[in-house]
C-alpha positions in Angstrom: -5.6 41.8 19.2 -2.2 43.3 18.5 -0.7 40.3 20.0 -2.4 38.0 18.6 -1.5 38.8 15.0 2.2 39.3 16.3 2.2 36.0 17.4 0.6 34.8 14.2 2.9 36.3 11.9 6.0 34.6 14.1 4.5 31.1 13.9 3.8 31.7 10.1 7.5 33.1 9.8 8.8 30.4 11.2 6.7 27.9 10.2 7.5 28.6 6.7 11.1 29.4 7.2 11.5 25.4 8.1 9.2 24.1 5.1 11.1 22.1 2.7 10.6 21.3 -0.7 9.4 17.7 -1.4 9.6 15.9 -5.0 7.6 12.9 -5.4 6.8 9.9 -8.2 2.9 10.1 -8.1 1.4 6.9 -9.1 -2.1 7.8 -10.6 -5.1 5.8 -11.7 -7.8 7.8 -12.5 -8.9 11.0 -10.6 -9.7 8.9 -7.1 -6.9 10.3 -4.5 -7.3 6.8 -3.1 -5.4 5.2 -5.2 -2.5 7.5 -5.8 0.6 6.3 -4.6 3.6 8.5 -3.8 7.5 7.7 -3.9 9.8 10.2 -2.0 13.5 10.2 -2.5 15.7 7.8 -0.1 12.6 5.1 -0.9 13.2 1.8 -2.2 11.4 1.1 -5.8 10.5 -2.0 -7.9 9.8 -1.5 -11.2 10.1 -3.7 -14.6 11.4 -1.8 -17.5 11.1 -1.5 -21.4 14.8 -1.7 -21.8 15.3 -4.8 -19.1 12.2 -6.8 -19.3 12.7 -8.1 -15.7 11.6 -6.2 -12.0 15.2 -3.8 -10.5 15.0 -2.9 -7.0 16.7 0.2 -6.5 16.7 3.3 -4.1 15.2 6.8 -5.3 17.9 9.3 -5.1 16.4 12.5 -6.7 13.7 13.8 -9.7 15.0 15.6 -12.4 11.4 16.8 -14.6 12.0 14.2 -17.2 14.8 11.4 -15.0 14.3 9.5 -12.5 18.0 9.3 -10.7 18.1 5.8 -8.6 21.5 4.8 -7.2 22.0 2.2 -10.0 20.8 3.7 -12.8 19.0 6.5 -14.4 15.2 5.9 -15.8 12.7 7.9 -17.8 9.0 7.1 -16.6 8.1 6.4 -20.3 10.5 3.4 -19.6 8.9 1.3 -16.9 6.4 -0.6 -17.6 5.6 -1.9 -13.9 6.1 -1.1 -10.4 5.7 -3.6 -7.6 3.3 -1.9 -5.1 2.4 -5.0 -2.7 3.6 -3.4 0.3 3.4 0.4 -0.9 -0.3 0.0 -1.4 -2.7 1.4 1.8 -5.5 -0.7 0.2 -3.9 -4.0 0.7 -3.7 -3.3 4.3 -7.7 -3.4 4.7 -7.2 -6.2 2.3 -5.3 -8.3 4.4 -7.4 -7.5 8.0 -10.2 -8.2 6.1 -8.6 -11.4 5.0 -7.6 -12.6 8.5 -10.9 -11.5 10.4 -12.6 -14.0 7.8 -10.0 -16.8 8.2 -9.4 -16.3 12.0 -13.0 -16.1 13.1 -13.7 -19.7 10.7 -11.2 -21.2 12.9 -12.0 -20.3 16.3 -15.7 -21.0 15.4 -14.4 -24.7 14.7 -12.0 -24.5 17.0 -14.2 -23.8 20.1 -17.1 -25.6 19.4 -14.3 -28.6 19.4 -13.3 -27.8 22.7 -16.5 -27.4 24.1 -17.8 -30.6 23.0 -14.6 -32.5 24.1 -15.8 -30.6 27.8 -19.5 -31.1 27.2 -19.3 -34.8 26.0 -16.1 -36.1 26.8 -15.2 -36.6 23.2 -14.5 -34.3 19.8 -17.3 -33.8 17.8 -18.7 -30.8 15.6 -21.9 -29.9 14.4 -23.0 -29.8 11.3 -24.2 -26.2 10.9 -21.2 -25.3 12.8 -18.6 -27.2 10.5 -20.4 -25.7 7.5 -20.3 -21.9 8.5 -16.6 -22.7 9.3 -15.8 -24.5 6.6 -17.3 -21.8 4.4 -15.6 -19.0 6.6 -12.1 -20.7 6.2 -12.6 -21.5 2.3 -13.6 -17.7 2.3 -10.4 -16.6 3.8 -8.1 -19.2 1.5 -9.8 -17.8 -1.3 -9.3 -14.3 -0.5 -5.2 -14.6 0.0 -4.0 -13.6 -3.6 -6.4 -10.9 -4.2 -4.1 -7.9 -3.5 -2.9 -4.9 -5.4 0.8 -6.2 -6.8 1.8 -4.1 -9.3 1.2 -0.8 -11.0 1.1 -0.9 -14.9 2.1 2.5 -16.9 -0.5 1.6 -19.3 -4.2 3.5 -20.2 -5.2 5.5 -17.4 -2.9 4.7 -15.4 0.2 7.8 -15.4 3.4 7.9 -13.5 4.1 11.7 -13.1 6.9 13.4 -11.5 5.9 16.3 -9.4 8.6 18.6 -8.4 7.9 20.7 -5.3 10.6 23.3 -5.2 10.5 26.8 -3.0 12.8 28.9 -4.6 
């Protein structure tokens, strides 16, 4: 027993020697953990400001609790307005296989039944019930292409916080 809590008190020692201290830009909406999105220092950001009007792409460098320091320029979070989140944003991920599964399985439906009536009959045709569940498959998958998360808006419920993380 003796060496068990030695042991555990080295790996907790250590373990905590090593931790560092992280500051982030949390990206809320609501209380769902879901759909908070973090930025860590040495990330890239795309925001729109109050000040500028039009989106800056610029690298995090460090949080101060009421600055943002980027290696351009120096923001308050009051200031931005919008942050592009397209490829920040877990969600769009399952978005986009969702997407793909619907367009890719419309085409090889038409696509195969194609191919096995040029084998079958010597020349293309496609069914009818076949062309319609692909046609509506594929017009399914067009239609779902621009429905993704693009951009966060500081706005109502939506808060941009800074959380600062520091073991002193």
């Amino acid at each position: 027993m003796k060496k068990f809590l030695l042991i555990f008190l080295c790996f907790f020692a250590l373990s905590s020697g090593f931790a560092q201290s992280s500051d982030f830009l949390l990206l809320k909406s609501g209380t769902n953990t879901k759909s908070q999105i973090r930025f860590y220092p040495g990330e890239q950001i795309t925001y729109k400001s109050a000040k500028l009007g039009y989106y800056v792409t610029d690298v995090i460098k460090e949080f101060s609790s009421e600055y943002i320091y980027l290696s351009e320029n120096i923001i308050s979070p009051n200031d931005i307005l919008e942050i592009d989140i397209q490829n920040k944003d877990r969600r769009n991920g399952s978005l986009k296989a969702l997407n793909f599964l619907i367009l890719g399985s419309g085409i090889m439906l038409l696509s195969v039944d194609a191919i096995n009536s040029i084998y079958q009959q010597g020349e293309l045709t496609i069914d009818r019930e076949v062309g319609i569940i692909g046609g509506i498959l594929v017009g399914t998958g067009i239609a779902l292409l621009p429905v993704r998360y693009k951009t966060f808006k500081n706005q109502g419920r939506n808060k941009l916080q800074i959380i600062q993380m520091r073991m002193d």
